[in-house]
PAZA-897063 format. One record per atom (N, C-alpha, C): atom name; z, y, x; residue number from 1; residue in one letter. Coordinates in steps of 0.05 Angstrom, whole numbers, m for minus. Each point is the difference from the previous one (the first is absolute). Example, Ala and Ser with C-alpha at 12.3 -4.5 7.8 and 13.67 -1.06 7.14 Angstrom:
2
N,156,m114,264,1,A
CA,0,24,m18,1,A
C,0,24,18,1,A
N,m14,21,m7,2,S
CA,1,24,16,2,S
C,14,22,m15,2,S
***
This chain:
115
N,833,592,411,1,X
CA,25,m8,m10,1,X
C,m2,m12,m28,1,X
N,m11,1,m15,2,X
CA,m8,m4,m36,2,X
C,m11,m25,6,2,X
N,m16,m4,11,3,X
CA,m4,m32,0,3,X
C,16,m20,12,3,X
N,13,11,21,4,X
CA,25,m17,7,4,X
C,25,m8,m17,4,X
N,m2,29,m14,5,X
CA,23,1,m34,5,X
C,m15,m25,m16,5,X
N,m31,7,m6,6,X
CA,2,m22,m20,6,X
C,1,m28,3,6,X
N,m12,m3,22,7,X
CA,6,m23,14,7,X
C,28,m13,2,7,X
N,20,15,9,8,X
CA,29,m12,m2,8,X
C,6,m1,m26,8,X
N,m3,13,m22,9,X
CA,1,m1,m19,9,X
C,m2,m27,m21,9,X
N,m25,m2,11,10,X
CA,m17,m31,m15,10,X
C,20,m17,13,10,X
N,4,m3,27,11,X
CA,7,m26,12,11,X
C,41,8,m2,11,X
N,5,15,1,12,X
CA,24,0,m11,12,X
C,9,0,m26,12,X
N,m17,1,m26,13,X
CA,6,m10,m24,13,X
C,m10,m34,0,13,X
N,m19,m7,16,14,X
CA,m4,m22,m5,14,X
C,23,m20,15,14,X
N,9,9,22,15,X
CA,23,m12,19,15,X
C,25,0,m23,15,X
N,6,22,m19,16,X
CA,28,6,m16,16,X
C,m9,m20,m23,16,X
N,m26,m2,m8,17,X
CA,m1,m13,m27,17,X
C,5,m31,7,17,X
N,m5,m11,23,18,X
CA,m3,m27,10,18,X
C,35,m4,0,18,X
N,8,16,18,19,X
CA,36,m7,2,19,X
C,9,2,m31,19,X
N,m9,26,m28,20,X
CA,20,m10,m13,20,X
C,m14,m24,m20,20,X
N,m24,m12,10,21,X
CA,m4,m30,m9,21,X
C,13,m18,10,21,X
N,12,m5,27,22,X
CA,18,m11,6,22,X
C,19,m3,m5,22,X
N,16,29,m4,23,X
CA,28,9,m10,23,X
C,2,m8,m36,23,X
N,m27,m5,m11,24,X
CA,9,m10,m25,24,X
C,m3,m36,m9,24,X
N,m20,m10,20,25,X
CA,6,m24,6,25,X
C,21,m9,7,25,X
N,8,4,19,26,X
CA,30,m5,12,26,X
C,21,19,1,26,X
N,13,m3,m23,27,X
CA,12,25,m3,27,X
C,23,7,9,27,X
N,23,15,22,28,X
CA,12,2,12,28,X
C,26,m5,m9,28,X
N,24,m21,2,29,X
CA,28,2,m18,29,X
C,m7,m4,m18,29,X
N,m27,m10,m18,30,X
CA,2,m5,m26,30,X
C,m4,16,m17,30,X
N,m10,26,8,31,X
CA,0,20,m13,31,X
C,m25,m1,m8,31,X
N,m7,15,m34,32,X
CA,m26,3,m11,32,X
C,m11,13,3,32,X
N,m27,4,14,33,X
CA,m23,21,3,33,X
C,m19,m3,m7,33,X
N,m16,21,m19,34,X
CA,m19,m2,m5,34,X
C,m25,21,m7,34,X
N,m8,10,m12,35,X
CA,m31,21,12,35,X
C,10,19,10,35,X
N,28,17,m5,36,X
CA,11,20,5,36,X
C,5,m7,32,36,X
N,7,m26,15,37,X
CA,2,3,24,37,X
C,m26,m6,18,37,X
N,m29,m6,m19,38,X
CA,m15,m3,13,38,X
C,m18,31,12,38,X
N,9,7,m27,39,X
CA,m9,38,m1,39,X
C,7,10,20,39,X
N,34,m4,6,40,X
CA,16,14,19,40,X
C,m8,0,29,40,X
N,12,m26,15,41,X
CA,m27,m17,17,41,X
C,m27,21,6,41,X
N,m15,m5,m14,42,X
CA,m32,4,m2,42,X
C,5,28,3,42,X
N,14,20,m9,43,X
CA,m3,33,m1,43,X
C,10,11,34,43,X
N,29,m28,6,44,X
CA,18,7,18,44,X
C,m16,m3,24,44,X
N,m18,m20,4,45,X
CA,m13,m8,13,45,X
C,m29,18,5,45,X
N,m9,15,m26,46,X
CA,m22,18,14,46,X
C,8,20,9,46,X
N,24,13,m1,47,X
CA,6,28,4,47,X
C,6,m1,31,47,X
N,13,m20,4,48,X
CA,15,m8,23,48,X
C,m34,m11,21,48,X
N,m10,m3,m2,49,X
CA,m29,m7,15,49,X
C,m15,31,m8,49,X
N,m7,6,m19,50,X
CA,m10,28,3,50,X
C,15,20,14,50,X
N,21,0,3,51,X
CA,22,20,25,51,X
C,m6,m12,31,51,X
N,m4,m27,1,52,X
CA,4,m6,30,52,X
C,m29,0,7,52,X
N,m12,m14,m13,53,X
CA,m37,10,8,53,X
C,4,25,5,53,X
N,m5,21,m26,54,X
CA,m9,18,8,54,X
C,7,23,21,54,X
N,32,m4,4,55,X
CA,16,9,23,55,X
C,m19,m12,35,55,X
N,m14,m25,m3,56,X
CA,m14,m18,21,56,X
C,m28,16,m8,56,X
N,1,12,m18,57,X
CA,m34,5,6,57,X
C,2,23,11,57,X
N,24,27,m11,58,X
CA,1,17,13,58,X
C,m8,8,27,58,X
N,2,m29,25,59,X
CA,m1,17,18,59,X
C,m19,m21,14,59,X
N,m28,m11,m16,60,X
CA,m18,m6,4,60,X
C,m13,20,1,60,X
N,m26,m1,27,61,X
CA,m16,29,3,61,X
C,m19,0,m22,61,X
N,m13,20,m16,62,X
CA,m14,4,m24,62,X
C,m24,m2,16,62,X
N,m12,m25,m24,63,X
CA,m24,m17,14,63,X
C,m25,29,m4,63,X
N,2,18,m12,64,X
CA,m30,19,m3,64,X
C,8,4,28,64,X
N,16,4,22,65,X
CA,m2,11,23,65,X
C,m14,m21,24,65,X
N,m1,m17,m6,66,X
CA,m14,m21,22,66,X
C,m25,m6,2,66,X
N,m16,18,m16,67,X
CA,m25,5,9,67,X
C,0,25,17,67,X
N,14,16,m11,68,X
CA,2,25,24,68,X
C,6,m7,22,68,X
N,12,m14,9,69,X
CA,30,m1,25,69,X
C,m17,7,28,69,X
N,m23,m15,m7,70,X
CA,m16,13,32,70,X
C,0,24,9,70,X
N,m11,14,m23,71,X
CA,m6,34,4,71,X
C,32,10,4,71,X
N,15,2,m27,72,X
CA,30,2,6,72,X
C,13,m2,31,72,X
N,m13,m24,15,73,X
CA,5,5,27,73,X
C,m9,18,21,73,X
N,m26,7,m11,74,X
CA,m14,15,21,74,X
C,12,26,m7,74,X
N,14,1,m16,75,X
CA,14,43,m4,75,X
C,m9,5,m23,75,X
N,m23,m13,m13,76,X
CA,m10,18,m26,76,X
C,22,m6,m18,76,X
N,m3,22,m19,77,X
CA,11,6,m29,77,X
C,m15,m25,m20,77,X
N,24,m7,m22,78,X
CA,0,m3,m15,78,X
C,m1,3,m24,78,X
N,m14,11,m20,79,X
CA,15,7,m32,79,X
C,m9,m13,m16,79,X
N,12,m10,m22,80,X
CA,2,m25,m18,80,X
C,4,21,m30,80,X
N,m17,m5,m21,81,X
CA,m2,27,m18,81,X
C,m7,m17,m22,81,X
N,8,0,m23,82,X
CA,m6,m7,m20,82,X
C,m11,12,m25,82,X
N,m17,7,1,83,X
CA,m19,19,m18,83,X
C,m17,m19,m20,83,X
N,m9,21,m19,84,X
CA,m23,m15,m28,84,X
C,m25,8,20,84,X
N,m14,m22,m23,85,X
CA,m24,m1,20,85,X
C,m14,22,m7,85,X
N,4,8,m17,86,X
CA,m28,19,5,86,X
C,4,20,10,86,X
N,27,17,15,87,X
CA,4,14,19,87,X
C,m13,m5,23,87,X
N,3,m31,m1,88,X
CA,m3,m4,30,88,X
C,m23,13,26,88,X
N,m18,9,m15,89,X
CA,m28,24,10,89,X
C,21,23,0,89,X
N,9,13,m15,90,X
CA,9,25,12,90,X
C,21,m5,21,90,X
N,21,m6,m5,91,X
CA,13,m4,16,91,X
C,m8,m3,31,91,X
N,m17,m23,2,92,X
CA,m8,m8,25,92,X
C,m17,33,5,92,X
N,m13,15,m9,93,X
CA,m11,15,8,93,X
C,16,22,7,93,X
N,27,1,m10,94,X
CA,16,22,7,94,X
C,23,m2,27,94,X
N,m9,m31,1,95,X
CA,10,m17,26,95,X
C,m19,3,18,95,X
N,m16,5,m1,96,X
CA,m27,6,21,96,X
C,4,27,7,96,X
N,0,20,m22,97,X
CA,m2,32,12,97,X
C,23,m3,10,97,X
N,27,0,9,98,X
CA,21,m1,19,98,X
C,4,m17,29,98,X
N,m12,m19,m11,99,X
CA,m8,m28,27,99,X
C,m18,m9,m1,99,X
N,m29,17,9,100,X
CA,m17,m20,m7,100,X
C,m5,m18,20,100,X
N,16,m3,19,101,X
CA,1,m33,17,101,X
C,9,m21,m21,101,X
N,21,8,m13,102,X
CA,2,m23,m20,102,X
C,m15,m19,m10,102,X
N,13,m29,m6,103,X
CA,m13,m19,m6,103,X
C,8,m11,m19,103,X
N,m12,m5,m28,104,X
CA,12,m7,m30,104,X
C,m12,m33,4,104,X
N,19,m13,2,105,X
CA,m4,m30,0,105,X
C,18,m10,m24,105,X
N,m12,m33,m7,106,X
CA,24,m12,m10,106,X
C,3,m3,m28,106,X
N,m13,15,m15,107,X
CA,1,4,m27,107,X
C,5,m23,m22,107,X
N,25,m10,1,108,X
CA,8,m20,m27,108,X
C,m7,7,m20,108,X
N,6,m29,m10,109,X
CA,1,m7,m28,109,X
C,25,14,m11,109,X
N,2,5,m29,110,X
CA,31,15,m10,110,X
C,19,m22,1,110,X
N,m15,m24,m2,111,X
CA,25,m20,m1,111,X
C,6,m9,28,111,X
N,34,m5,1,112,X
CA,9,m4,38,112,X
C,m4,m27,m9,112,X
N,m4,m9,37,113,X
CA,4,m26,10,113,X
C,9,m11,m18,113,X
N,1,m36,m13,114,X
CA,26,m12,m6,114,X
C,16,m14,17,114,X
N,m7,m7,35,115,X
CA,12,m11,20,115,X
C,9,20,16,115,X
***
């Protein structure tokens, strides 16, 4: 969802800043506008794209799961855990004495996806 936010974000301030360049080129009734309606525009315009993106990304499936989806089908379990790395040996080992069928795959980077 966060990259869908910033994404609408960018392209809805850039969509609001373009209209109030228009709106101060050609100005509506004659009326005077100027940085204060380009601001307006440009702010009105990201908030309003960061609400509808990210509301659209909401109910995009979270891409860490589509490397799983195969297993996910066959019945296995899933768990998705975000730990420091240098746990990461114990942990897994204390995930072994309980399951040791378990399988520790997958290990990211701390930084997510940016697509």
């Amino acid at each position: 969802m966060v990259p869908a936010l910033k994404r609408g974000a960018a392209v809805g301030g850039t969509s609001g800043l373009l209209a109030g360049l228009v709106a101060v080129a050609l100005p509506p009734a004659g009326i005077a506008l100027g940085g204060g309606a380009l601001l307006a525009t440009t702010l009105a315009g990201a908030s309003f794209g960061a609400w509808a993106s990210s509301v659209m990304g909401a109910s995009v499936t979270n891409s860490h799961l589509r490397e799983f989806q195969a297993a996910l089908d066959r019945g296995n379990v899933l768990i998705l855990a975000e730990i420091e790395t240098e746990r990461l040996e114990q942990i897994t080992q204390i995930v072994h004495q309980h399951h040791p069928e378990a399988a520790v795959k997958g290990v990211k980077s701390a930084l997510p996806p940016v697509a």
